[in-house]
gemmi code that builds the backbone of each chain (N, CA, C; Angstrom):
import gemmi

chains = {
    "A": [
        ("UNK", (-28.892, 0.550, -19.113), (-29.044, 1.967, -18.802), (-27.668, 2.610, -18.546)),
        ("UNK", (-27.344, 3.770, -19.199), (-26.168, 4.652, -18.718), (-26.165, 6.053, -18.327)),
        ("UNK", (-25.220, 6.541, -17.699), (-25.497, 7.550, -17.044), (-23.986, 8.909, -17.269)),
        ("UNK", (-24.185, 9.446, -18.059), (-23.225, 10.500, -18.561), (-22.463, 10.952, -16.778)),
        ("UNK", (-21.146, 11.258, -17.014), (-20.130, 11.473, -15.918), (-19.332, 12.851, -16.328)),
        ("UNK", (-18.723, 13.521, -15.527), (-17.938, 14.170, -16.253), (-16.818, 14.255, -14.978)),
        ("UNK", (-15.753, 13.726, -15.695), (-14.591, 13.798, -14.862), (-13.016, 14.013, -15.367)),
        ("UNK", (-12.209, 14.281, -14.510), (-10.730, 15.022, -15.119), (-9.640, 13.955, -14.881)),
        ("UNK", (-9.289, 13.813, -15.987), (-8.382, 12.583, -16.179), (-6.946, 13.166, -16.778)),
        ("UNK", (-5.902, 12.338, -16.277), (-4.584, 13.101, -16.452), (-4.725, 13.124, -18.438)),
        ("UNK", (-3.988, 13.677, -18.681), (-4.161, 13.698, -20.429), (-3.298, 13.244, -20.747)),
        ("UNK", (-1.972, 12.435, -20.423), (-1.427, 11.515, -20.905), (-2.025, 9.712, -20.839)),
        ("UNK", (-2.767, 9.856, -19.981), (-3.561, 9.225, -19.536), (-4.889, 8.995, -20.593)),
        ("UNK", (-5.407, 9.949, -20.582), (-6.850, 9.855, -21.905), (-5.914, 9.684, -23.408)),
        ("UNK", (-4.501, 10.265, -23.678), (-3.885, 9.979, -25.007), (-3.874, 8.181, -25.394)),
        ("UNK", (-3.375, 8.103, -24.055), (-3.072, 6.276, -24.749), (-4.446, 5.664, -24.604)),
        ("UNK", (-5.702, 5.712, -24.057), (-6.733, 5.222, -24.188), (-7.402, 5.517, -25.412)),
        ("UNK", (-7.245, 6.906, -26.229), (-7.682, 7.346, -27.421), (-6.706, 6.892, -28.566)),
        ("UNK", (-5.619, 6.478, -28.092), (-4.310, 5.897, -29.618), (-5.309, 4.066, -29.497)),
        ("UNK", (-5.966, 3.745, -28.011), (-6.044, 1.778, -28.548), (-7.490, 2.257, -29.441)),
        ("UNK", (-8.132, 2.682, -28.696), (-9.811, 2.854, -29.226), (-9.205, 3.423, -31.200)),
        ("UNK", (-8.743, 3.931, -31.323), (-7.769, 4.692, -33.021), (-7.317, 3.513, -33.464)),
        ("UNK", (-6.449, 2.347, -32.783), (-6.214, 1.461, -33.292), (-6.876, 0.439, -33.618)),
        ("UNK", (-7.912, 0.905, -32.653), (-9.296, -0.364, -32.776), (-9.050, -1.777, -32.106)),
        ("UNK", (-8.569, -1.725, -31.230), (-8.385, -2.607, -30.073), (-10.232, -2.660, -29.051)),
        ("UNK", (-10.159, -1.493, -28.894), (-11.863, -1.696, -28.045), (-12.623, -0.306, -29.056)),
        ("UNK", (-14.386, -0.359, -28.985), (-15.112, 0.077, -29.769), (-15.118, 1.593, -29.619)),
        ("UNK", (-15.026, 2.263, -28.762), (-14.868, 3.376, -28.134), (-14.164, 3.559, -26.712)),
        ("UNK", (-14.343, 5.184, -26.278), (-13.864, 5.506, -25.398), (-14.850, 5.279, -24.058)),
        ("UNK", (-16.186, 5.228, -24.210), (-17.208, 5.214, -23.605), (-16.411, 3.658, -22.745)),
        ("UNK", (-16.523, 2.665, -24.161), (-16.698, 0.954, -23.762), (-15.050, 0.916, -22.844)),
        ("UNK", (-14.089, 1.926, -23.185), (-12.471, 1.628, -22.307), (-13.015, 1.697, -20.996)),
        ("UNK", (-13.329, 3.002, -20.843), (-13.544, 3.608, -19.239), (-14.682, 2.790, -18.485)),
        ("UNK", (-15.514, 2.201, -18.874), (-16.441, 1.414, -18.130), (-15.672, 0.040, -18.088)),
        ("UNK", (-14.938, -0.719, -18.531), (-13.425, -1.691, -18.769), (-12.819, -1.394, -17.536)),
        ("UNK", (-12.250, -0.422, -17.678), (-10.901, -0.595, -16.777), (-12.118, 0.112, -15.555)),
        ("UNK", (-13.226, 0.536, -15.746), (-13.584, 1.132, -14.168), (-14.064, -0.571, -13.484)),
        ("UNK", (-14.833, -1.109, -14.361), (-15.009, -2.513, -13.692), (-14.132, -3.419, -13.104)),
        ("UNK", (-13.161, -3.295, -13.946), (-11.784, -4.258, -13.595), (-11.269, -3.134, -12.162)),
        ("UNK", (-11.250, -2.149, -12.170), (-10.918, -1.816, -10.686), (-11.654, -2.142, -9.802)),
        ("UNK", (-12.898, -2.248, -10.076), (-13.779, -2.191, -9.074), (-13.906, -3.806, -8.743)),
        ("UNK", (-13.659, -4.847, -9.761), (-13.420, -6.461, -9.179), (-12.511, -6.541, -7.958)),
        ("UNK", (-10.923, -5.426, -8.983), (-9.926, -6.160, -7.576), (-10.066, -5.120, -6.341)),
        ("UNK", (-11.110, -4.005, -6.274), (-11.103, -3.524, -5.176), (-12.539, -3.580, -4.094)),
        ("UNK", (-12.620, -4.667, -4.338), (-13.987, -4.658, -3.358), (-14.148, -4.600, -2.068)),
        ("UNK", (-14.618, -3.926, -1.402), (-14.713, -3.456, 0.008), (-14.093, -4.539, 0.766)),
        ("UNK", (-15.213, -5.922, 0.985), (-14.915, -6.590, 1.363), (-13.630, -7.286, 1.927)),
        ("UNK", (-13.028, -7.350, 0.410), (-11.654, -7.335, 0.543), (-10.953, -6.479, 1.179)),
        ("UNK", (-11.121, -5.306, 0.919), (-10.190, -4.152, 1.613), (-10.465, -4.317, 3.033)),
        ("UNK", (-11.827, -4.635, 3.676), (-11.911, -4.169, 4.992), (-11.450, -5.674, 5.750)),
        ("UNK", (-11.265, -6.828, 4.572), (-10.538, -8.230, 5.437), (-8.985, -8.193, 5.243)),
        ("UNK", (-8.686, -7.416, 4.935), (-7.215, -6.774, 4.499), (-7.035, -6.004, 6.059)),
        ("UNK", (-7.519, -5.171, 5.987), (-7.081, -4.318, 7.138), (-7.633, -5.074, 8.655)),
        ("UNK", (-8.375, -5.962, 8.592), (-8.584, -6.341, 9.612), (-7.627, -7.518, 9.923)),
        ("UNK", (-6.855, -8.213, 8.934), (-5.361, -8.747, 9.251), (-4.053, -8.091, 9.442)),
        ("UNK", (-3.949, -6.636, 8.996), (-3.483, -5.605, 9.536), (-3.384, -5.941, 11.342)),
        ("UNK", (-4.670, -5.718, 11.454), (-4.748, -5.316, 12.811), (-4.454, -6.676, 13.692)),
        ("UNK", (-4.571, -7.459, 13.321), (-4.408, -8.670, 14.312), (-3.043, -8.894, 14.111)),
        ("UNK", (-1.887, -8.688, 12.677), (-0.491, -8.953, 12.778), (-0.211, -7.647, 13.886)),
        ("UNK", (-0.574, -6.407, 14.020), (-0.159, -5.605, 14.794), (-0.446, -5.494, 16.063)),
        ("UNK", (-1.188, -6.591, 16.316), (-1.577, -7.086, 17.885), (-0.746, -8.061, 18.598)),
        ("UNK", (-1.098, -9.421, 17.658), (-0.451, -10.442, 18.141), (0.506, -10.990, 17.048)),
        ("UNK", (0.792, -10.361, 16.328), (2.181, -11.094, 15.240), (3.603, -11.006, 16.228)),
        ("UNK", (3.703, -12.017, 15.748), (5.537, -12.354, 16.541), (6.379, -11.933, 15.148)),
        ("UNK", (5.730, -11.406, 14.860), (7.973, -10.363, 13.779), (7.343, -9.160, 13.666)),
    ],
    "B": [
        ("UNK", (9.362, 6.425, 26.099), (8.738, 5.070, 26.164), (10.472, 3.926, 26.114)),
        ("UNK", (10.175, 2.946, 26.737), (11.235, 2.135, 26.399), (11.448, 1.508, 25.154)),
        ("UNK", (12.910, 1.373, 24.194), (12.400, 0.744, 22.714), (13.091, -0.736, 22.537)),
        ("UNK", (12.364, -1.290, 22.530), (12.428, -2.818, 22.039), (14.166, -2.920, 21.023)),
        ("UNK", (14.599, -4.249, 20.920), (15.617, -4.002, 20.068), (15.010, -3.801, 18.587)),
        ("UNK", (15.587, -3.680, 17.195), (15.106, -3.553, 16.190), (15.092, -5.060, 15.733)),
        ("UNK", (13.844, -5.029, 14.865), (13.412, -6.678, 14.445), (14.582, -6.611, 13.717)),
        ("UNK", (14.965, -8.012, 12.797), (15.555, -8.375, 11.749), (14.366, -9.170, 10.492)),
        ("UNK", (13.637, -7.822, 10.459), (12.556, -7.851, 9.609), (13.257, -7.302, 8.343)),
        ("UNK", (12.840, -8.071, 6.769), (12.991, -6.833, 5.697), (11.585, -7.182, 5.224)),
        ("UNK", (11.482, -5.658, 5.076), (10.446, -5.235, 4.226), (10.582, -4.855, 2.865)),
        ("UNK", (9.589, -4.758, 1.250), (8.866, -3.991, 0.419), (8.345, -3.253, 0.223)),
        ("UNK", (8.690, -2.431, -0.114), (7.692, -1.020, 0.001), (7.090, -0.838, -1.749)),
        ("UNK", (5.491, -1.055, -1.168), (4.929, 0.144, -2.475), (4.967, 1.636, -1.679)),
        ("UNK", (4.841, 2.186, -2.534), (3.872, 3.933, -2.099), (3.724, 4.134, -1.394)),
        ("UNK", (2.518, 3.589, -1.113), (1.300, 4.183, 0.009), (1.768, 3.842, 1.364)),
        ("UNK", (2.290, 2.823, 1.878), (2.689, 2.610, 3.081), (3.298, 4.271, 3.592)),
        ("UNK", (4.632, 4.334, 2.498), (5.435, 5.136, 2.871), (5.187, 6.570, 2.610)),
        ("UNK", (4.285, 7.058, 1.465), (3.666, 8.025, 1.463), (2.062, 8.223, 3.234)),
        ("UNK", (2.037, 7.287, 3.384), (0.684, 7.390, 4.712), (1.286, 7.517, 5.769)),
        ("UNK", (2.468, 6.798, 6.030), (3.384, 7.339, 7.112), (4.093, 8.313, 7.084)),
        ("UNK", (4.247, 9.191, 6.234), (4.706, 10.999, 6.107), (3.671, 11.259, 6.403)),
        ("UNK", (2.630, 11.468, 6.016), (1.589, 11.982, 6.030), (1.458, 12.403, 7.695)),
        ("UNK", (1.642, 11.241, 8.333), (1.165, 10.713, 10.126), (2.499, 10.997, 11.004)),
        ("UNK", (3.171, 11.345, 10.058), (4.355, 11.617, 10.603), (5.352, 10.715, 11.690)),
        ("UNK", (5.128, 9.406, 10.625), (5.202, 8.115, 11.530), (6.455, 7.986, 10.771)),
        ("UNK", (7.134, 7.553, 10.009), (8.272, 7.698, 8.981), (9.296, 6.909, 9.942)),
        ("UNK", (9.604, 7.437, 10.942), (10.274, 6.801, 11.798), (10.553, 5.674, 12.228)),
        ("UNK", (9.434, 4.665, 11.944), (8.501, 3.323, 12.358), (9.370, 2.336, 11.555)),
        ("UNK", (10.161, 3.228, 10.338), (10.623, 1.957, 9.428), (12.056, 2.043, 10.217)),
        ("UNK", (12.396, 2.302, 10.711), (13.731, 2.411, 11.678), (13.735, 0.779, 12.300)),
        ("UNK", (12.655, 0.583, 12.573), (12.493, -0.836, 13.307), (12.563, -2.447, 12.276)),
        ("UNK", (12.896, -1.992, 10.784), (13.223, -3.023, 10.040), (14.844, -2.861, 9.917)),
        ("UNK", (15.268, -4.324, 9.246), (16.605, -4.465, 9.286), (16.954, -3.688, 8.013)),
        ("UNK", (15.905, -4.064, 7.087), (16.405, -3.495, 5.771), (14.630, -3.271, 4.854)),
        ("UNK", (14.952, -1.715, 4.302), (13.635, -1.071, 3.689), (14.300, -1.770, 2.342)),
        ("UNK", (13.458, -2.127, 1.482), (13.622, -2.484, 0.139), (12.800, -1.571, -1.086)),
        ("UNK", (12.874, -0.944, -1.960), (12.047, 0.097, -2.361), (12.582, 0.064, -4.175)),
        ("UNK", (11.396, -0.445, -4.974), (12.145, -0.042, -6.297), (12.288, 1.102, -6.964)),
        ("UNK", (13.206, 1.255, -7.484), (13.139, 2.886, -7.804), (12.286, 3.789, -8.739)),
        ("UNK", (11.269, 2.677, -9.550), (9.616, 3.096, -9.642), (8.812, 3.841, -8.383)),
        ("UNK", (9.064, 2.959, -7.456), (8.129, 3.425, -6.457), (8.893, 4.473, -5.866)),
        ("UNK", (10.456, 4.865, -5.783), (10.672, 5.752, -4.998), (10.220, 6.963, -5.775)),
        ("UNK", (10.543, 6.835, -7.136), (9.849, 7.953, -8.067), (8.867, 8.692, -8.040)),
        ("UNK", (7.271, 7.494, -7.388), (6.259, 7.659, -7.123), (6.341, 8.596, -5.981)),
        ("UNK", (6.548, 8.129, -5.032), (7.016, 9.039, -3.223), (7.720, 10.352, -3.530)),
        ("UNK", (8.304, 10.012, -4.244), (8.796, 11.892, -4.313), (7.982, 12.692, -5.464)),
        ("UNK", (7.084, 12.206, -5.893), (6.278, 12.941, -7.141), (5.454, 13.027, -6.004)),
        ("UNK", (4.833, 12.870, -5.164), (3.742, 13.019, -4.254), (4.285, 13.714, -3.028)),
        ("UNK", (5.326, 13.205, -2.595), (5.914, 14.106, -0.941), (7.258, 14.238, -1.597)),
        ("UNK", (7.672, 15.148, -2.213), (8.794, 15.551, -2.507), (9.976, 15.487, -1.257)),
        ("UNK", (9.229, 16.107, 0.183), (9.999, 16.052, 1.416), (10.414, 15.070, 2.294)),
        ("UNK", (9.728, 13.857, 1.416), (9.609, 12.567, 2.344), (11.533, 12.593, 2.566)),
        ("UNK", (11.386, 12.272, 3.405), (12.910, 11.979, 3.816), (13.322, 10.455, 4.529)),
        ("UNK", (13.473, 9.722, 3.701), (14.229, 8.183, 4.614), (15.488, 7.958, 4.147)),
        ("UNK", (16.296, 9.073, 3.625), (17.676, 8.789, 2.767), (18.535, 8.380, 3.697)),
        ("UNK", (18.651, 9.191, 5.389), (19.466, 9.090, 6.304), (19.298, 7.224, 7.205)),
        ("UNK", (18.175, 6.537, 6.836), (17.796, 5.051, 7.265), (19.009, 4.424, 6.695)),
        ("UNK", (20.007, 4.069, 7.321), (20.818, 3.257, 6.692), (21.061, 1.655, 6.443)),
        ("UNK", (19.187, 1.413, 6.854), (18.733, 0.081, 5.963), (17.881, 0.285, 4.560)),
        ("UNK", (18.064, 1.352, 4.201), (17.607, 1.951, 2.913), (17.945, 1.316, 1.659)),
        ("UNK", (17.257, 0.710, 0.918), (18.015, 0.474, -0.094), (17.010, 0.328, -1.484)),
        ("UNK", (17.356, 1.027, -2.559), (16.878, 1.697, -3.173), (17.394, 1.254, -4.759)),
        ("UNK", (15.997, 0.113, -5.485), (16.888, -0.739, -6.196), (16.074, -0.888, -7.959)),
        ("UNK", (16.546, -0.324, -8.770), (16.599, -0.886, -9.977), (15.786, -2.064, -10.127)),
        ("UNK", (14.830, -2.420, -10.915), (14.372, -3.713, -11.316), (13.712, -4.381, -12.520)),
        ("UNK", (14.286, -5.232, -12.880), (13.179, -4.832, -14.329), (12.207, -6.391, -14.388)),
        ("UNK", (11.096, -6.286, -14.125), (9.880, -7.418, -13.698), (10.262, -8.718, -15.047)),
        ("UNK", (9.844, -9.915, -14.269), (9.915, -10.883, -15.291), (8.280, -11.224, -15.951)),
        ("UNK", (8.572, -12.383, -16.880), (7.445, -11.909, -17.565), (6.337, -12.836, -16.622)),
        ("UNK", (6.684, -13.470, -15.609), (5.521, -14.155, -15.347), (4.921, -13.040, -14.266)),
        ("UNK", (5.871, -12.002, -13.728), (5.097, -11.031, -13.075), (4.848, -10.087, -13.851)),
        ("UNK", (4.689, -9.332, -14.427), (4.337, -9.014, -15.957), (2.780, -9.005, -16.117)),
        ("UNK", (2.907, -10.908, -16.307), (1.477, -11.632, -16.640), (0.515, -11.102, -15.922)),
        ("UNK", (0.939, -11.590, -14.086), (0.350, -11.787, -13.172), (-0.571, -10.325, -12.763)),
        ("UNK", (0.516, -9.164, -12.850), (0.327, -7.760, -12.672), (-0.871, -7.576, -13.520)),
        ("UNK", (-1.133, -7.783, -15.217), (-1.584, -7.456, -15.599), (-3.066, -7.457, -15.228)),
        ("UNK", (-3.491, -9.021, -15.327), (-4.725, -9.394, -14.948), (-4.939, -8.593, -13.700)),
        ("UNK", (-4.581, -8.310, -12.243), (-4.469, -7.393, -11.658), (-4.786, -5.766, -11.376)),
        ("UNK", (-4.122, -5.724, -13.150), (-4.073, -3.976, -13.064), (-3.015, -3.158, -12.781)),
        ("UNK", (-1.919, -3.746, -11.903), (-1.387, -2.689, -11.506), (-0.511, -2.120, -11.694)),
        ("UNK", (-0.043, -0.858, -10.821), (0.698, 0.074, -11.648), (2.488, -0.452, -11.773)),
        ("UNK", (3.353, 0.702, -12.253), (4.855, -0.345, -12.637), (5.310, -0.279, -11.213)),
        ("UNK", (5.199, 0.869, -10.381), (5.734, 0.317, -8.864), (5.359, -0.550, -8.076)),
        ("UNK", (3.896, -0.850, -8.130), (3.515, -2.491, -7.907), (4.071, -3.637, -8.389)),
        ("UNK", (3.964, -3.965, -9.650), (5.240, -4.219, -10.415), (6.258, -4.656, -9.919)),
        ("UNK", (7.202, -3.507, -10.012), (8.436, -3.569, -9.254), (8.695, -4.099, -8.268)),
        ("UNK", (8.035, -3.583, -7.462), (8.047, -4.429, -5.664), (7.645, -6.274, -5.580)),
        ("UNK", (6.233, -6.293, -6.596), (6.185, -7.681, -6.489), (7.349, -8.557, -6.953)),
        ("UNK", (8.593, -8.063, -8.242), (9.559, -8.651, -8.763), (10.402, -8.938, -7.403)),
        ("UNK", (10.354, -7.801, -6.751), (11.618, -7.561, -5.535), (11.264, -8.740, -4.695)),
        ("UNK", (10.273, -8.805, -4.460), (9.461, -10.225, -3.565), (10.161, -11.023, -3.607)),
        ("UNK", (9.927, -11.323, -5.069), (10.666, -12.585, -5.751), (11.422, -12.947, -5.855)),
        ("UNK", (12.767, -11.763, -5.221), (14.190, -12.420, -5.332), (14.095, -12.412, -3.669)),
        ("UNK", (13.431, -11.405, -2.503), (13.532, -11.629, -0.989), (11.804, -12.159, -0.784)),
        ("UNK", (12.374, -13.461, -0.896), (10.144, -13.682, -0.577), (9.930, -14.387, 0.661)),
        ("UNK", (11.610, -13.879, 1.528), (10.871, -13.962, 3.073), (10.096, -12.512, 3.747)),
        ("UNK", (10.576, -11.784, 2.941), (10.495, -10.094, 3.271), (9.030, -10.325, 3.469)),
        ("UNK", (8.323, -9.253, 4.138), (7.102, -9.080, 4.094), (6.864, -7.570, 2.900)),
        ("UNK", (5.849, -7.457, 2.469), (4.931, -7.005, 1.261), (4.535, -5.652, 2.096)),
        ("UNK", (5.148, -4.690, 1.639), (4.054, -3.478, 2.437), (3.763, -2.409, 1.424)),
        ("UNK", (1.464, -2.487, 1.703), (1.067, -2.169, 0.502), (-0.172, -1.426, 0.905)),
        ("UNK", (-0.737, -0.663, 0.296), (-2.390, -0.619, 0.866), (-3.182, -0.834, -0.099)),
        ("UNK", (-2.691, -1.051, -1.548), (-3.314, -1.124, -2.348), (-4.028, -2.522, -2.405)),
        ("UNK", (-5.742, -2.647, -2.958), (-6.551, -3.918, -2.421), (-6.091, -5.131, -3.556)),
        ("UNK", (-6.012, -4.790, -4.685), (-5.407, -5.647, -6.164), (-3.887, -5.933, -5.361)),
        ("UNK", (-2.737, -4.954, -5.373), (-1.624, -5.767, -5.504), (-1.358, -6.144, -3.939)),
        ("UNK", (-2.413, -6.248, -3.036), (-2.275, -7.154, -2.121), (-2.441, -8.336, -2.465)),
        ("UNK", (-3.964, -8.969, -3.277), (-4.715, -9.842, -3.820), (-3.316, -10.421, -4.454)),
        ("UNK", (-2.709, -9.680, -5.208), (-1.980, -10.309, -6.343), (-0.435, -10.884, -5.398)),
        ("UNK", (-0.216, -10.143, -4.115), (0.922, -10.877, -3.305), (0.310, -12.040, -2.258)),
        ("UNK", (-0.783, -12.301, -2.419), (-0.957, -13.144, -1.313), (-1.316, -14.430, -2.092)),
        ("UNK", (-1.720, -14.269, -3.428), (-1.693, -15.506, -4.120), (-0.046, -15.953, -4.611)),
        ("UNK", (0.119, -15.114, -4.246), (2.128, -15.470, -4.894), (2.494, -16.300, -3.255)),
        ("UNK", (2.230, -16.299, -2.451), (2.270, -16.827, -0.906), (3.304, -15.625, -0.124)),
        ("UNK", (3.324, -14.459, -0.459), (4.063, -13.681, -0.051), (3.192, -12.836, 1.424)),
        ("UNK", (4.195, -12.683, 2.484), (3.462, -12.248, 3.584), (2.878, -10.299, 3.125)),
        ("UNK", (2.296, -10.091, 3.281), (1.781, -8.531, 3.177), (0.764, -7.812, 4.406)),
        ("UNK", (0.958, -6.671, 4.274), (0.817, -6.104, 5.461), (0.771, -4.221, 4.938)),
        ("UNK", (-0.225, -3.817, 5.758), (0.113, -1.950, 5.036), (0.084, -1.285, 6.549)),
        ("UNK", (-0.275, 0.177, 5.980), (-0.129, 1.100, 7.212), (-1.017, 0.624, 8.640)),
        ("UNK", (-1.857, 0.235, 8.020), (-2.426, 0.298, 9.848), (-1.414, -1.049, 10.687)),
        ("UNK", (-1.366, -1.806, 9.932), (-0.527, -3.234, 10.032), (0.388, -2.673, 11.107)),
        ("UNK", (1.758, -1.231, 10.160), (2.954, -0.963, 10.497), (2.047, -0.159, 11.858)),
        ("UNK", (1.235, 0.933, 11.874), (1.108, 1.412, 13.006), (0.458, 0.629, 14.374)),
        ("UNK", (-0.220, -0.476, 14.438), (-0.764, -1.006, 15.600), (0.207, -1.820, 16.089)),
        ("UNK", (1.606, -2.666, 14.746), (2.636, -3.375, 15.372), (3.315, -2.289, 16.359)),
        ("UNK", (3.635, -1.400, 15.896), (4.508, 0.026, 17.195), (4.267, -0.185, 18.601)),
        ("UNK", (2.698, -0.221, 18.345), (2.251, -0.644, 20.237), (3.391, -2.197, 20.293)),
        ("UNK", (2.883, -2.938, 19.715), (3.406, -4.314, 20.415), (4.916, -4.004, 20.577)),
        ("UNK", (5.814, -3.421, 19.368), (7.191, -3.406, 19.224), (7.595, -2.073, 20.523)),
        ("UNK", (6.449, -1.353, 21.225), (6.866, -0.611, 22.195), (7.341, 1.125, 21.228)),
        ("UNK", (7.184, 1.049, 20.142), (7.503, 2.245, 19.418), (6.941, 3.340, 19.971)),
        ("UNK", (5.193, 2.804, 19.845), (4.420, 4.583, 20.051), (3.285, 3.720, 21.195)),
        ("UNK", (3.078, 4.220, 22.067), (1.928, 3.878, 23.118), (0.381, 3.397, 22.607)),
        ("UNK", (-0.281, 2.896, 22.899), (-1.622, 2.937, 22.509), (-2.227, 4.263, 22.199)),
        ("UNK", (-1.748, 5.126, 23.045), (-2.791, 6.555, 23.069), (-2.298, 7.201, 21.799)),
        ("UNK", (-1.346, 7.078, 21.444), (-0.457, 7.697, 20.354), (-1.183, 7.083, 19.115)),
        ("UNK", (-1.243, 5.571, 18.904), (-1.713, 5.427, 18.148), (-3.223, 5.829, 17.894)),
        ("UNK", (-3.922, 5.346, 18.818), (-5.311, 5.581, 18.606), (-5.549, 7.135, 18.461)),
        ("UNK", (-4.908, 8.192, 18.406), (-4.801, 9.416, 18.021), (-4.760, 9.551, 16.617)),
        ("UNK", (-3.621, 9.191, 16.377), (-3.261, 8.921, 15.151), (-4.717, 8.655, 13.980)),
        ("UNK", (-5.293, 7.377, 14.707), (-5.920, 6.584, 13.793), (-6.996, 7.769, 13.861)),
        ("UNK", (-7.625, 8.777, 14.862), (-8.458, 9.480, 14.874), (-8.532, 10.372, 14.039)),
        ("UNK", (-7.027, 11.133, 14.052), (-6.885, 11.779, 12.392), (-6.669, 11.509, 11.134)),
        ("UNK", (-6.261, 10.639, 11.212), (-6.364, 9.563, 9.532), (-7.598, 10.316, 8.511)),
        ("UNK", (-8.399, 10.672, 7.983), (-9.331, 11.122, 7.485), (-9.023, 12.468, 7.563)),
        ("UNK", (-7.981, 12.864, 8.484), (-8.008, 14.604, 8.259), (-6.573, 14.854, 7.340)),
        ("UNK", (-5.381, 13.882, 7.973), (-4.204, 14.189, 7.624), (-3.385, 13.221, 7.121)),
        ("UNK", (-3.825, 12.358, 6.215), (-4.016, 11.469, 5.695), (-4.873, 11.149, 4.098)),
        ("UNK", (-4.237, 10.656, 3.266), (-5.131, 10.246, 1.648), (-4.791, 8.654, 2.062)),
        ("UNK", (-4.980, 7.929, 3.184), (-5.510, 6.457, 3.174), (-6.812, 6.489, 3.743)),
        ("UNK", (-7.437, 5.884, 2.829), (-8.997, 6.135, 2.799), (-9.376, 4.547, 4.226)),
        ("UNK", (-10.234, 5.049, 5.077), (-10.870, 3.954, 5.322), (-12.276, 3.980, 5.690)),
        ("UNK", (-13.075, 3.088, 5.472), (-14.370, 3.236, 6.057), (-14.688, 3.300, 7.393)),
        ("UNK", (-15.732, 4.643, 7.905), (-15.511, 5.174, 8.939), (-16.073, 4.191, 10.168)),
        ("UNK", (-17.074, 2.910, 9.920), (-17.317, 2.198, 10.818), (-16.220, 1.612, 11.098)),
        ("UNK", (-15.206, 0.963, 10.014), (-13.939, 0.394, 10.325), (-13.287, 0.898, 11.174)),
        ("UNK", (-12.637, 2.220, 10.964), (-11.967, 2.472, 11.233), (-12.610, 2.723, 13.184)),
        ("UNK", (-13.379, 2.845, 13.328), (-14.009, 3.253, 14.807), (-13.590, 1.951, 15.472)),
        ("UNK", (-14.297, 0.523, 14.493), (-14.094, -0.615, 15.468), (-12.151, -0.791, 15.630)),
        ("UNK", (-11.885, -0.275, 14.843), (-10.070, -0.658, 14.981), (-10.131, 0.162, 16.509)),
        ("UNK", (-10.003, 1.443, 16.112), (-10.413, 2.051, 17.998), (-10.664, 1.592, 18.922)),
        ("UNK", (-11.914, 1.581, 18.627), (-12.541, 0.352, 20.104), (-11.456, -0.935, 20.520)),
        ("UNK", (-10.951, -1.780, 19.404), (-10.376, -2.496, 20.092), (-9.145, -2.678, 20.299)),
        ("UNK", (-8.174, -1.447, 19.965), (-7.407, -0.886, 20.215), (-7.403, -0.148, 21.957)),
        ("UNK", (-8.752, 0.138, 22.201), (-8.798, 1.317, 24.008), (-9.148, -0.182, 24.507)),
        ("UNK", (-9.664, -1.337, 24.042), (-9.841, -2.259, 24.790), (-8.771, -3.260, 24.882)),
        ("UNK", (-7.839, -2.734, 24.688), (-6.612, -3.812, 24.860), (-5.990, -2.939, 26.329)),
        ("UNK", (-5.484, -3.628, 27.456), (-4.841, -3.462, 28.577), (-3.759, -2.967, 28.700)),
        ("UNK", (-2.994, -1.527, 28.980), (-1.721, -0.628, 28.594), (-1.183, -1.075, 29.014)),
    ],
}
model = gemmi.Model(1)
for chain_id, residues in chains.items():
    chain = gemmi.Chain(chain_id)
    for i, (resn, *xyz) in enumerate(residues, 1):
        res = gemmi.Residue()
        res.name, res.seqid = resn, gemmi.SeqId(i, " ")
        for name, pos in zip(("N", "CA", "C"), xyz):
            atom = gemmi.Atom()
            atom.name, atom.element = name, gemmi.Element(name[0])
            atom.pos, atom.b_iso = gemmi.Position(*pos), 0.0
            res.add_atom(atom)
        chain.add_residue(res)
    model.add_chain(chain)
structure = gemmi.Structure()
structure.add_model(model)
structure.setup_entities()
């Protein structure tokens, strides 16, 4: 199932995603942006972020440097 | 407040550290490293975003050219991230006692598998209490406006329990 978006993307930005999809590197523009939105969304998972900042907080408690 | 001597800490800077501390008007905070390390990708970045940021007068400033090798390159890629991430992780690599300062969740991921120490804004602002910089109340102020005056995003239960155990630590 997919779900149409509409959002504003820098346009040097949408150029080089429209020159690989032209070169035929990936099938469309549809298949890039769901690509690179997944791959952000692997290395940014909450989880992570909120065990990130919660070692933040303990070097800024009890870290010796 | 009384101020501690200055560590003989060096730091990395991506962005966001140093763009979130203008923001908070904390900027000052890096005064307490021996030496700021910053590639000149990322300083590029900081002044395309806070044109006014000002750390030129830090005369542990140093502000450096780099051009990434290919195994960070590699590493970045799978990653994602951008060339001032990049940059900074190369810089690692020649000071990889320095600590990593980042907020981004990937090129943290990607410095902590390199065994590099990392650390971002809330990191730099709750160390202040310990280093005697800014008081508890100062900070926990701070952290209260984060969401108003501030583009470092955090989740708002998070950010409450950082509070809480921040007023529950003994002044």
């Amino acid at each position: 199932m997919t779900k149409t978006v509409t959002a504003k993307l820098p346009e040097q930005l949408l150029k080089q995603a429209e020159i690989l999809v032209r070169e035929g590197w990936i099938s469309d523009l549809n298949t890039l942006l769901s690509e690179a939105l997944r791959r952000y969304l692997e290395s940014h998972q909450s989880h992570l972020t909120e065990s990130f900042v919660n070692e933040d907080v303990n070097w800024g408690l009890h870290g010796k440097d | 407040m009384e101020k501690t001597e200055r560590s003989d800490l060096v730091v990395v800077c991506d962005a966001g550290p140093i763009i979130h501390l203008d923001e908070l008007k904390q900027l000052h905070l890096f005064i307490d490293f021996e030496k700021v390390l910053i590639p000149e990708s990322v300083w590029k970045e900081i002044k395309f975003h806070r044109p006014d940021t000002e750390l030129n007068s830090f005369n542990g400033l140093i502000i450096q050219g780099i051009k990434p090798s290919n195994e960070i390159l590699a590493l970045t890629k799978i990653f994602t991230l951008h060339q001032g991430e990049t940059d900074a992780l190369e810089l690692m690599r020649k000071f990889n006692t320095a600590i990593f300062l980042t907020d981004d969740t990937a090129a943290r991921l990607a410095a902590k598998g390199l065994n590099y120490k990392v650390h971002g804004t809330i990191g730099i602002l709750i160390r202040s209490i310990r280093r005697q910089l800014c008081s508890k109340d100062q900070i926990i102020a701070l952290l209260r406006d984060l969401p108003l005056v501030s583009t470092l995003y955090i989740k708002k239960s998070l950010l409450n329990s950082i509070i809480q155990q921040l007023e529950e630590i003994p002044n």
